[in-house]
C-alpha positions in Angstrom: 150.5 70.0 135.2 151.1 71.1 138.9 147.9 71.4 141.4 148.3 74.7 141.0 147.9 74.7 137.2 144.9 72.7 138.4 143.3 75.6 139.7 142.3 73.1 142.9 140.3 75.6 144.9 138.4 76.3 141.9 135.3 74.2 141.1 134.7 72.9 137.9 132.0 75.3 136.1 131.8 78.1 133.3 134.4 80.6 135.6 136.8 78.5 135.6 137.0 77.1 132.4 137.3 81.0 130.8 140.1 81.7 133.2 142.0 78.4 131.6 140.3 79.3 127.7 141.7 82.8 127.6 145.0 81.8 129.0 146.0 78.8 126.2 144.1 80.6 123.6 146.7 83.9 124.8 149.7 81.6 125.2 149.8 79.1 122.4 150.1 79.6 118.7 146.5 80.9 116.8 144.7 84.1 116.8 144.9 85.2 120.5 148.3 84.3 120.8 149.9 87.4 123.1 153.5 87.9 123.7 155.6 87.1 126.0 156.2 91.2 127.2 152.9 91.8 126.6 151.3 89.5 129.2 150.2 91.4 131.9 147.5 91.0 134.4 146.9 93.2 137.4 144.2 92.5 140.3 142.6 94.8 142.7 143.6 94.2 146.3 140.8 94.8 149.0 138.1 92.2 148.0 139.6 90.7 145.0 142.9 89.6 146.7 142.2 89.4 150.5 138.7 90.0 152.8 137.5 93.8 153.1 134.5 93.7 155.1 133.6 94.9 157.5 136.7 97.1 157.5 139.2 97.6 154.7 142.3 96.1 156.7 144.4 99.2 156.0 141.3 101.0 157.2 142.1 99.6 160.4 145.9 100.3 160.3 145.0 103.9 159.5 142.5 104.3 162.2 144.2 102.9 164.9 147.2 105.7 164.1 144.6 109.0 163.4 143.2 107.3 167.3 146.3 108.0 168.5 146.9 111.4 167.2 144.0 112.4 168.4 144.9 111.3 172.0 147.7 113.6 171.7 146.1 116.1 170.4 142.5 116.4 171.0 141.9 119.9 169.2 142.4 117.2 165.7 138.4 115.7 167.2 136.6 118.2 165.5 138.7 118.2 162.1 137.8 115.6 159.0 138.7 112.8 159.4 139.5 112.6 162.7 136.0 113.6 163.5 134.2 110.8 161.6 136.2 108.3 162.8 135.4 109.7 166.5 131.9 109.8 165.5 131.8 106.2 163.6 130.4 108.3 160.5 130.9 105.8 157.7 129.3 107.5 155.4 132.2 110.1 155.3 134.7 107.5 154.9 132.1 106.2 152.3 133.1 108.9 149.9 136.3 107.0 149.1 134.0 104.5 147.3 131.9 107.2 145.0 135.0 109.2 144.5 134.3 112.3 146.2 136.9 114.8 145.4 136.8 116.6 148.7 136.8 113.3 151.2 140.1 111.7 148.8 141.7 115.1 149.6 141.5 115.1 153.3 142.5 111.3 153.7 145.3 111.6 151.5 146.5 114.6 153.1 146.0 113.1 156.6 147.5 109.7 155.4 150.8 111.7 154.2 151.2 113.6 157.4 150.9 110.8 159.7 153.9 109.2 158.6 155.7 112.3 157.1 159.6 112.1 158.0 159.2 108.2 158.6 161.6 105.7 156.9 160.4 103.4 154.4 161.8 100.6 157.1 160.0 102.4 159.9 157.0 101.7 157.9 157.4 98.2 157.4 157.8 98.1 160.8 154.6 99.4 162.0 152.7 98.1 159.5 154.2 94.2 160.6 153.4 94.6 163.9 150.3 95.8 162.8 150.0 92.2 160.7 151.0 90.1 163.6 149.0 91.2 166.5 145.5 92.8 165.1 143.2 90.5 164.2 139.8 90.8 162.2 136.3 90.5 164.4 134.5 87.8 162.9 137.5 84.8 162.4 139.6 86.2 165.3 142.4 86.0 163.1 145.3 88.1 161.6 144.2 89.8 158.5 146.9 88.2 156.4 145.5 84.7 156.8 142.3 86.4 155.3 143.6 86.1 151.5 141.8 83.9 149.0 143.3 80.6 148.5 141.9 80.5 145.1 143.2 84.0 143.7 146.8 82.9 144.5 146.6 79.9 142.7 145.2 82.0 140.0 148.5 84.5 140.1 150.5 81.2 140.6 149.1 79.7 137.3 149.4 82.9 135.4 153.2 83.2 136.8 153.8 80.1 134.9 152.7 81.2 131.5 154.8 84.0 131.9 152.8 86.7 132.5 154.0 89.6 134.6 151.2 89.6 137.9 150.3 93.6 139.2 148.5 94.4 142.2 146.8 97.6 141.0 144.8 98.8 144.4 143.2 101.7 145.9 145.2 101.2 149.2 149.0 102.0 150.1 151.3 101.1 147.9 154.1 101.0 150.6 151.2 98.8 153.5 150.8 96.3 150.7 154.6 95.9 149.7 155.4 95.1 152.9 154.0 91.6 152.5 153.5 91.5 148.7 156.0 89.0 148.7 155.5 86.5 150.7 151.6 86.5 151.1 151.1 86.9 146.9 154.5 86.1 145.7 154.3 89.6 143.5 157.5 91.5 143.9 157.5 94.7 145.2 157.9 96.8 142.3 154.6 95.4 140.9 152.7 96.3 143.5 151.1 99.7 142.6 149.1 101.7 145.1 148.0 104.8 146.5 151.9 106.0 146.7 154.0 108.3 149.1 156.4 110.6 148.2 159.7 110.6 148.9 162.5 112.8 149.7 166.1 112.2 150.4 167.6 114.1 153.6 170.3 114.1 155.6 171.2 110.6 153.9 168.4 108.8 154.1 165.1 108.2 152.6 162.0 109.7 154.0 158.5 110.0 153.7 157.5 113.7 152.2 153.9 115.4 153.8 152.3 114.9 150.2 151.2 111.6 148.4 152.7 110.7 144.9 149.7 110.7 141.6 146.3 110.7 143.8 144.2 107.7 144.7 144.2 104.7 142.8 141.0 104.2 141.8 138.9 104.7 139.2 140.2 105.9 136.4 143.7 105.7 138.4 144.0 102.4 138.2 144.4 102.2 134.5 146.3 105.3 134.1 149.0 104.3 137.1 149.8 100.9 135.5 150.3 102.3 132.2 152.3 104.5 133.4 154.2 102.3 135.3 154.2 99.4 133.0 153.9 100.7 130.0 151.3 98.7 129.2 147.5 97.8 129.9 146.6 94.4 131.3 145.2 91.9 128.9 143.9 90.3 132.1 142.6 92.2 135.3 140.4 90.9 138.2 138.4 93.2 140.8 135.2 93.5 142.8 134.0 96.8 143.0 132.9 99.8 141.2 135.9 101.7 141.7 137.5 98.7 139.9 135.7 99.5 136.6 138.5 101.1 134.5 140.6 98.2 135.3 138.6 96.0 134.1 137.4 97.6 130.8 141.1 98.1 130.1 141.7 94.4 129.7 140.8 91.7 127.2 139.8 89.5 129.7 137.8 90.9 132.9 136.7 88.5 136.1 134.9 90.2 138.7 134.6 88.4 142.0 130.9 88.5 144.0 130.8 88.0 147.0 127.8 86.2 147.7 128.7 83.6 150.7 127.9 84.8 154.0 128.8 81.6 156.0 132.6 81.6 154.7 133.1 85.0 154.4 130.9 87.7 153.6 127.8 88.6 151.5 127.3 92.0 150.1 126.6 94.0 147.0 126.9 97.7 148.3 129.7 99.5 146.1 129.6 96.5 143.7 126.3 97.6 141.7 127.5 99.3 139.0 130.4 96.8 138.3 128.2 93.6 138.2 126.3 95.8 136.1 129.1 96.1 133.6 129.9 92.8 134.4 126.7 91.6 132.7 126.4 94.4 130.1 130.4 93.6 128.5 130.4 89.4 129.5 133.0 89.9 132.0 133.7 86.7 133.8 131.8 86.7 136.8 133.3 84.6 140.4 131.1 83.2 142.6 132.4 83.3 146.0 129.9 80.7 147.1 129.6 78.5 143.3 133.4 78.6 142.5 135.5 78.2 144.7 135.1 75.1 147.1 138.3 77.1 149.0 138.1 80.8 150.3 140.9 81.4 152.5 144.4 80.0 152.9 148.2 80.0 151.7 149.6 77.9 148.7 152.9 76.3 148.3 155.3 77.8 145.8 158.4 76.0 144.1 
């Protein structure tokens, strides 16, 4: 076995064990045994793959840009949801998190029109320098070095028993495959997010004013894998209410809690109803502070 088959940034203790039970009782001969094309695991993103407090990193990407608009055109400061990020009214925002119909509807529409008629490599663009010169307030660092160590071991392991590694998120599917890649080693075409449209014009690609299926959350999550895969997970990780779907889709569910405060951060808000579930269907619960003796950093991959 390699380190990372090792799980090293894992302690030894009842969460890691079930990760490495359900994958040799899934990959090996006997009752469990899944195949090959069948092996799928997807993960949530914010929380689950990288830090999301005290702002969703894409959050921040988005907010700088609506700042800007607004400087252009101040008649957008008293129109959602420019006017709650003027006004610092989290509890607007908020609504992404309880699924509000009505607050998913204006941030998707003013998501699609702030890069409407931009290039997919215009995107990547903004979104890297975004990634290189922003960094998050309490480790004065870039957001990328803010991804779990452990969790990319994880999708390393997995990657070597041949299963096929989603992100399934509620953020951009475009921000996240910009550094899917390199940062997760997931290709591109399985990351699945909150998705653009696209049309082609005047021989080129372009961003459209509308977004592509609705938000991925909730019930989205397990519908827009299925529909992309063809398939449901038999594994799936996640953190947060809005992950629930996900993780009831799959045989095997680990939910991370964030409980560490001195190495990242400690909170239960949007989370209640998950670890609920969590305790109600024996999902595998993660200790931030019990299991992993590693929170942040890159791996090596062969």
């Amino acid at each position: 076995m390699t380190s990372v088959e090792l799980l090293p940034s894992w302690n030894d203790g009842p969460a890691k064990q079930a990760v490495l039970d359900f994958v040799a009782s899934t990959t090996t001969p006997g009752p469990s045994f899944v195949e090959v094309a069948d092996r799928i695991a997807a993960f949530d993103n914010d929380g689950t793959l990288w830090s999301e407090r005290p702002l969703a990193p894409q959050f921040d990407f988005v907010f700088r840009r609506w700042g800007e608009e607004v400087k252009a055109d101040p008649s957008l400061a008293g129109v959602q949801p420019y006017k709650a990020l003027l006004e610092k009214d989290m509890a607007f925002f908020a609504g992404v998190g309880t699924q509000d119909p009505a607050t998913i509807d204006t941030l998707l529409k003013a998501f699609s029109r702030s890069w409407a008629g931009s290039t997919p490599a215009e995107f990547d663009a903004e979104v890297r320098v975004w990634l290189e010169t922003v960094k998050q307030p309490k480790f004065d660092v870039p957001y990328i070095e803010l991804v779990y160590k452990p969790m990319l071991e994880l999708i390393e392991y997995l990657k070597a028993h041949e299963f096929r590694v989603f992100v399934c998120s509620g953020g951009g599917r475009d921000f996240m495959r910009t550094f899917a890649e390199e940062t997760w080693g997931i290709y591109k075409e399985n990351v699945i997010g909150t998705a653009a449209d696209y049309r082609y014009t005047d021989g080129r690609i372009v961003r459209a004013e509308a977004g592509l299926g609705g938000l991925d959350i909730g019930p989205g999550k397990p519908e827009h894998i299925f529909a992309h895969a063809g398939r449901l997970p038999v594994l799936a990780g996640g953190n947060a209410d809005v992950d629930i779907e996900l993780l009831e889709s799959a045989t095997f569910s680990l939910i991370i809690d964030h409980d560490d405060d001195d190495r990242e951060f400690a909170y239960t808000s949007g989370a209640e109803a998950s670890i609920a579930r969590a305790k109600e269907l024996g999902w595998t619960v993660v200790s931030v502070k019990k299991d992993w003796n590693t929170v942040y950093g890159q791996i090596e991959r062969s």
